[in-house]
C-alpha positions, 0 to 999 in steps of 0.5 A, a space after each residue: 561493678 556489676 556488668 548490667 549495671 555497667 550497661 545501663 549506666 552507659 545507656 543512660 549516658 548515650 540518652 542524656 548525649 542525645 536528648 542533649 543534641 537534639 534539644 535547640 540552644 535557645 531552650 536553654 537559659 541565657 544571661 540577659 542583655 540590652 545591646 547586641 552587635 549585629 552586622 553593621 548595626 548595634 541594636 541597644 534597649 534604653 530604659 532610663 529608671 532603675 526602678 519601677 513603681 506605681 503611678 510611673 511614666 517614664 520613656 523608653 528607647 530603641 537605639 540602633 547605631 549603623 556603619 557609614 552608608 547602612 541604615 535602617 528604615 521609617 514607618 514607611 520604608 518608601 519604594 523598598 524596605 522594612 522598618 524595624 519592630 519591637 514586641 515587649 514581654 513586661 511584667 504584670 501592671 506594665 504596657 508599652 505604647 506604640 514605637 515613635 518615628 523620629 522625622 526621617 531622611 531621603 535614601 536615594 538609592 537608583 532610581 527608587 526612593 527610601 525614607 530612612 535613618 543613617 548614623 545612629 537613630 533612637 525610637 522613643 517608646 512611652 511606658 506606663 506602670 500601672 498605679 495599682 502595680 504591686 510588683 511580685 518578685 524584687 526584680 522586674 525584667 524588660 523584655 523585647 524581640 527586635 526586628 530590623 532590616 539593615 540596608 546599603 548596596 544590600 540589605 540584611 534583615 537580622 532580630 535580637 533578644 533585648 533585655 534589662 533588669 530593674 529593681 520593682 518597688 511597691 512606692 516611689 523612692 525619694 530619690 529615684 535613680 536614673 541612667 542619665 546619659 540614656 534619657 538625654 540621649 532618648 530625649 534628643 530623638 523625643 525632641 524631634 518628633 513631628 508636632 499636630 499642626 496647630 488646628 486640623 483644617 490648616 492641611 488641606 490638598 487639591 488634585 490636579 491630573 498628575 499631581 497633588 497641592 498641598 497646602 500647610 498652614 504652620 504658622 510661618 512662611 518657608 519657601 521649602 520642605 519635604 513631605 514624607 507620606 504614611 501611606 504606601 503608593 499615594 505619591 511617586 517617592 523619588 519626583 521633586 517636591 517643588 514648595 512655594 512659601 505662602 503667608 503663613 506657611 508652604 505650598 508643595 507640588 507632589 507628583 502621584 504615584 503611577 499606581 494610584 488608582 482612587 482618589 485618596 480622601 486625605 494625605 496623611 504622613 509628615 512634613 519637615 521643614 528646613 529647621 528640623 521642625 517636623 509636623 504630622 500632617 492629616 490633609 484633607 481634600 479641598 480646593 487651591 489654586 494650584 499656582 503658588 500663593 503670593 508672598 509678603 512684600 519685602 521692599 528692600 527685596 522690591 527695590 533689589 528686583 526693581 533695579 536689577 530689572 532696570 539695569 536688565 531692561 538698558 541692557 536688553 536694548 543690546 540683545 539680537 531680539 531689539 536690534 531691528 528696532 534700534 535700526 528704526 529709531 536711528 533712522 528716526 533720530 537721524 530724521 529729527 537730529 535738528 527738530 525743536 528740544 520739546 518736541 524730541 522730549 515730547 517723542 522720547 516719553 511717547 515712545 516710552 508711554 509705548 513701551 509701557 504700555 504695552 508691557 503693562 498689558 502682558 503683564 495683566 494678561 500673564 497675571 489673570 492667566 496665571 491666577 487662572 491656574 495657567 503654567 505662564 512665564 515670561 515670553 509665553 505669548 511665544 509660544 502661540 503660532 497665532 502671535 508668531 504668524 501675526 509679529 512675522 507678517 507685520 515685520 514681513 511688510 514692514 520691511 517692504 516699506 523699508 525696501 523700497 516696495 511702498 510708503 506707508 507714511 513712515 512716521 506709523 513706524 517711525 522708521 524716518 518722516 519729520 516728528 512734526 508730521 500729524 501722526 509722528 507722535 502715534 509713530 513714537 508710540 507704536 515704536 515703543 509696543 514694537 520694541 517691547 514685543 521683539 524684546 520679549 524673546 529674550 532674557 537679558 542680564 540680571 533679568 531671570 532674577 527680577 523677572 522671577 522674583 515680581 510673578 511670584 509675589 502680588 500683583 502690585 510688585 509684578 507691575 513695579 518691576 515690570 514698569 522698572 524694566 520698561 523704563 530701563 528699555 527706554 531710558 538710551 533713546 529718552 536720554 538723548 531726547 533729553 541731550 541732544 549735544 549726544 545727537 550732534 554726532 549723528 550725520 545731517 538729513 541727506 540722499 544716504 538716508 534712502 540707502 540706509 532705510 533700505 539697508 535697514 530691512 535686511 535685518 527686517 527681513 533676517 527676522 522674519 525668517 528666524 520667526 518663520 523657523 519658530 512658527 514652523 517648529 510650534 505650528 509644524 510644516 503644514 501650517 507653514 504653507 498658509 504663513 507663506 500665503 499670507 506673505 504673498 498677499 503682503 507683497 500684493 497689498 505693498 504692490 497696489 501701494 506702491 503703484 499707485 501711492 496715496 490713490 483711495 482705491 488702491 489704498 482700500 484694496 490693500 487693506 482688503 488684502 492685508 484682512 485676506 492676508 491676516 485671515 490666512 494665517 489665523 486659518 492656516 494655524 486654526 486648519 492646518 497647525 499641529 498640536 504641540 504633542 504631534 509636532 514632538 511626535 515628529 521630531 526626537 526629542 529636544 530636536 527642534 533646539 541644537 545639540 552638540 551631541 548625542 549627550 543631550 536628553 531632553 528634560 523630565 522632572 523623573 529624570 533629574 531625581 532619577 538621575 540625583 538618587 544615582 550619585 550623578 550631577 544634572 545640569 539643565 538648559 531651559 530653552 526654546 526656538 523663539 528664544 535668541 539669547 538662548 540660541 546665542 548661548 548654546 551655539 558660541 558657548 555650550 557647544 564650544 569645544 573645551 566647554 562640551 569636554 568639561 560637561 563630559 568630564 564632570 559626569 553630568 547629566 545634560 538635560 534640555 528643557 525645551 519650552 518653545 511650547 507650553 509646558 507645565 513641568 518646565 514652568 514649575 521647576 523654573 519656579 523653584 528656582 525662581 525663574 520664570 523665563 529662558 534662558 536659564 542655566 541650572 546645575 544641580 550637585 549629585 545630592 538630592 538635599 543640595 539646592 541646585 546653582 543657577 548661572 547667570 542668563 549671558 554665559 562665558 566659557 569660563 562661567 560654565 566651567 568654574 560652575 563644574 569646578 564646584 561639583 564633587 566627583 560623582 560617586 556610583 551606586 547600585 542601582 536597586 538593592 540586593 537582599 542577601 540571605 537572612 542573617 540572624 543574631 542570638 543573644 
């Protein structure tokens, strides 16, 4: 061989070797496919036809089939994420409409909130071939670009060359061939897609100062749903979504978003009820009330809350809160033992017309207030300084007529005196307004249900269940109106009544501290020296009384000095009494209510969610100061020794709802979970989908327990995504 050629032809050789290495792998042609295995992800294009024609509509999909605990993301990802995208490369005569977003789930991931897909999702994908398509070569290739971002502890974005050869005709075929196991697969997701709602105007949404109603019309009631919005920072991802049913669809509660800074004209995203049913929502700005609307009567549900709330009310004559009273009608009925049979029936109705009365009109009050957009619920005259002061200055002088100090004619308050007196009937009633007003700060078995159940319906069943609990209130003294053989064995009128009248107000007087210690935890310390005040004017007034007893001048001093007395305490609250917020400031939070450690936190409704998305169980105690079962529950029970080493132990987050004072959140969330008084004992499971079990309102130790023993064990997770590096997968 010639030696220059010899060179030459090395030279050439060493060129190509060069042009070779410097030239990327992707310029060189690669066999097509339509599924890749990526890392935690297999990414696969459907295309159900074998062939295309003109005129032809078919659907395609984007498959992606995650490992346990990867997933991929919705249109929008929520606090964190990417979701995935297809751009097409299609032959002439051909187009693609928009990917569709089957309706996606709930990632609590820390305390952030995705919206994504677990386990395998398909993105259907309509195609459209042109009814002029006139196909230039036999075949027709389908081409994609992929992107996806695959996430668990950390999250890997990766990308795909997707593509599928199909046989292009220029007529339809007789018969058409079609890979059946990928349309019925496509069709799955199809089927899920989020429905219009049935007209535009049946989403509407006001705007409270922290939160969004929303109001959706579908048609049916549904007491639950989840809304997942299309736009970026319109709601908090992670808050609870409360949902109360409406007449013919739900009311949801969503909390806005920190970084909301207009207000949006419309809310647009989607809304999934429990079926799976999911419809896209376009909600425009409107006007609702912002307390849940009232639900269709069921009255096999009414009879079941009415006599839960009768048996509630039998069983509220032995809760700490009525025990004064029941002192005060055993002296009664011990006064009037031997009296005629009618006239002990005719007391016994007074007395429960009393009863009725009285709890008719809070129930009115409470349901204008709430109707008026007022977050009320039982027990909420409680939570007014005003009505604590005025209840601990009438049980104040009233046990100082029982002490001894005066007499008051004690038929006003049939504490003793012959029913037949001229104002024994009046003393029979307003027994009957006591007793329903120092029952009010508790909550008695079988009540939370009832209670909860009557304020969320109309107003007529909220009267039935109420009447159901008054009745039940009044049914052991009417009963003995009604059988006096069950008085028989009441000791006979005699010298010991005087002594037991006047053991009688140390329980009087045990009350009225109890109440001073609420007042002073609403109202604050400086407020507590006008209530102390007003006391002393009591004694003043119970003194000129005392003195000089049925004297017309001392009589209309005293009555001037109970008017200074009332006066008082209305200004000391009005003066010196410290907002609800400032009495907070003061104390750390949730410690106005015992604890038996350091691990009680006080209750947000972030905190639960944030809490839940962490993998860890929350058990909640709804409580207040003013609430005696409460007190009872948490110091025997709750702090009981056995009890605080198995919250420990179960890895639950112990959060203390206090609504001694008013407080919207709390009302809401007992709302969902249909309750409208304390106490309430909830335990929510780790998984945020889970609904949470509520305990009943008397708790045992073993009650609490077997509720822990149902809780799987809590499993831990990072608290924020990581994003590692890129990881990319060729064709």
């Amino acid at each position: 061989m010639h030696p220059h050629l010899r060179l030459s032809s090395l030279l050439a050789l060493l060129f190509l070797a060069l042009l070779a290495i410097a030239t990327p792998l992707h310029l060189y042609a690669q066999p097509a496919h339509s599924s890749v295995e990526a890392q935690h992800v297999t990414v696969s294009l459907l295309v159900p036809p074998a062939q295309i024609y003109p005129g032809q509509n078919f659907t395609a999909g984007l498959d992606f089939k995650m490992e346990d605990g990867w997933h991929v993301y919705w249109i929008n990802a929520g606090d964190s994420g990417e979701p995935p995208s297809i751009k097409w490369t299609l032959p002439a005569g051909v187009t693609a409409d928009a990917m569709q977003y089957p309706p996606p789930k709930r990632l609590p991931l820390g305390p952030l909130m995705d919206f994504g897909y677990e386990d395998e999702v398909v993105f259907p994908i309509p195609i459209h071939v042109a009814s002029d398509f006139h196909p230039a070569q036999p075949q027709a290739t389908f081409a994609a670009h992929v992107t996806w971002l695959v996430c668990r502890e950390v999250c890997i974005p990766g990308k795909a060359d997707l593509a599928l050869p199909l046989q292009a005709l220029a007529t339809a075929p007789p018969q058409p061939k079609t890979d059946a196991a990928a349309q019925i697969l496509i069709a799955r997701f199809q089927n899920q897609l989020p429905k219009p709602l049935p007209s535009p105007d049946t989403a509407t949404f006001a705007l409270n100062q922290k939160t969004f109603i929303l109001n959706v019309a579908t048609g049916a009631k549904t007491s639950s749903a989840q809304f997942f919005p299309l736009d970026e920072t319109i709601i908090a991802n992670a808050a609870p979504q409360p949902a109360q049913a409406t007449s013919n669809g739900v009311q949801l509660t969503l909390t806005k978003d920190d970084n909301l800074q207009t207000t949006p004209q419309k809310l647009n995203g989607l809304l999934e009820l429990p079926d799976g049913t999911a419809y896209e929502i376009h909600a425009t700005l409107g006007t609702i009330a912002a307390t849940p609307t009232t639900r269709p009567t069921d009255f096999s549900a009414l009879l079941g809350a009415a006599g839960l709330a009768f048996i509630g009310g039998i069983l509220l004559n032995l809760m700490p809160c009525v025990f004064p009273v029941l002192f005060i009608k055993g002296l009664s009925l011990v006064q009037s033992s031997q009296q005629e049979r009618s006239k002990l029936r005719a007391h016994g109705w007074v007395y429960t017309l009393g009863i009725l009365v009285s709890f008719w009109a809070v129930v009115a009050v409470l349901v204008i207030l709430r109707a008026a957009g007022q977050q009320l619920g039982w027990g909420f005259q409680f939570q007014s300084p005003t009505f604590l002061a005025l209840m601990a200055m009438l049980l104040f002088f009233l046990g100082l007529a029982l002490a001894g100090q005066f007499e008051i004619g004690l038929s006003l308050t049939s504490a003793g005196g012959s029913l037949a007196q001229k104002h024994g009937y009046t003393g029979s009633f307003f027994t009957g307004v006591l007793a329903m007003v120092v029952a009010t700060p508790c909550t008695a078995p079988f009540m939370g249900a009832a209670i909860g159940y009557a304020l969320s319906h109309s107003v007529i069943v909220s009267f039935t269940v109420f009447t159901a609990l008054a009745l039940g209130l009044a049914l052991p003294y009417l009963a003995l109106a009604y059988f006096p053989g069950w008085a028989r064995v009441l000791p006979k009128p005699g010298a010991w009544m005087e002594v037991l009248k006047q053991a009688v107000s140390i329980p009087i007087f045990a009350t009225v501290i109890w109440l001073v210690w609420v007042f002073t935890q609403i109202a604050g310390s400086s407020a507590l020296i006008g209530l102390l005040a007003a006391f002393l004017l009591l004694a003043l007034a119970g003194w000129f009384l005392g003195r000089w007893p049925g004297k017309a001048a001392a009589t209309t001093i005293a009555a001037l000095v109970l008017i200074a007395a009332i006066g008082t305490s209305v200004w000391a609250v009005r003066a010196l009494g410290a907002s609800p917020q400032s009495v907070s400031a003061q104390n750390a939070p949730g410690s106005q209510l015992p604890a038996s450690g350091s691990d009680w936190q006080p209750f947000t409704p972030t905190l639960v969610s944030e809490s839940r998305a962490q993998g860890k169980p929350v058990f909640i105690d709804f409580t207040a100061s003013w609430c005696l079962s409460c007190q009872v529950n948490e110091r025997l029970i709750l702090n009981r020794a056995d009890v605080q080493q198995r919250l420990h132990d179960s890895g639950a987050v112990l959060l203390r709802a206090d609504w001694t004072n008013q407080d919207p959140d709390i009302t809401q969330t007992l709302a969902t979970l249909g309750r409208s008084g304390v106490p309430t004992y909830a335990l929510y499971p780790a998984d945020p989908n889970a609904p949470a079990h509520v305990l009943p309102e008397v708790l045992t130790p073993g009650i609490v327990i077997d509720a822990l023993n149902t809780l799987p064990k809590p499993q831990q997770q990072s608290s924020a995504p990581q994003q590692s590096a890129s990881a990319q997968t060729s064709p």
